[in-house]
Residue, then its C-alpha position, 0 to 999 in steps of 0.5 A: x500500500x503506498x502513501x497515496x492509498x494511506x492518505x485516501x483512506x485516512x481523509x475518507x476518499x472512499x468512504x466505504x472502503x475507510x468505514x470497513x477499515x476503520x470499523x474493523x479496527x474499532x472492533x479488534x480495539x474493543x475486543x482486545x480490551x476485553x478479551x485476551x489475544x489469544x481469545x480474539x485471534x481464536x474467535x476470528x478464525x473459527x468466524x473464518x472457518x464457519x464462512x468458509x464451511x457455509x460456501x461449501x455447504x452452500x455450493x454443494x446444495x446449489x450444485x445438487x439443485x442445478x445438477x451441475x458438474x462444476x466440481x469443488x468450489x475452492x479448486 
């Protein structure tokens, strides 16, 4: 990321892009103050883990219904 980019976000250029960066440091701040690191880090992964569990459940049953061979979605 270079200096430009930096300074669009931090003066809200593109607003939807600082309000996700920003809110999303908001939250890791507020969970760190509450939960130990070791807590968050956990809990952001088993949130990565069960998006991803829910695509592949999700392009499984789309496939059955379009009885399409598409395959393995994360191929």
């Amino acid at each position: 990321m270079d200096s430009k980019q930096v300074v669009d976000l931090v003066y809200w250029r593109d607003t939807q892009r600082s309000g996700v960066v920003f809110g999303a440091s908001l939250f890791l701040l507020l969970s760190l103050s509450v939960c130990s690191i070791v807590s968050v880090c956990a809990y952001i992964a088993l949130a990565l883990l069960s998006v991803t569990i829910s695509f592949r459940i999700y392009k499984g049953i789309l496939q059955a219904v379009q009885k399409s061979e598409e395959g393995h979605p994360f191929k």
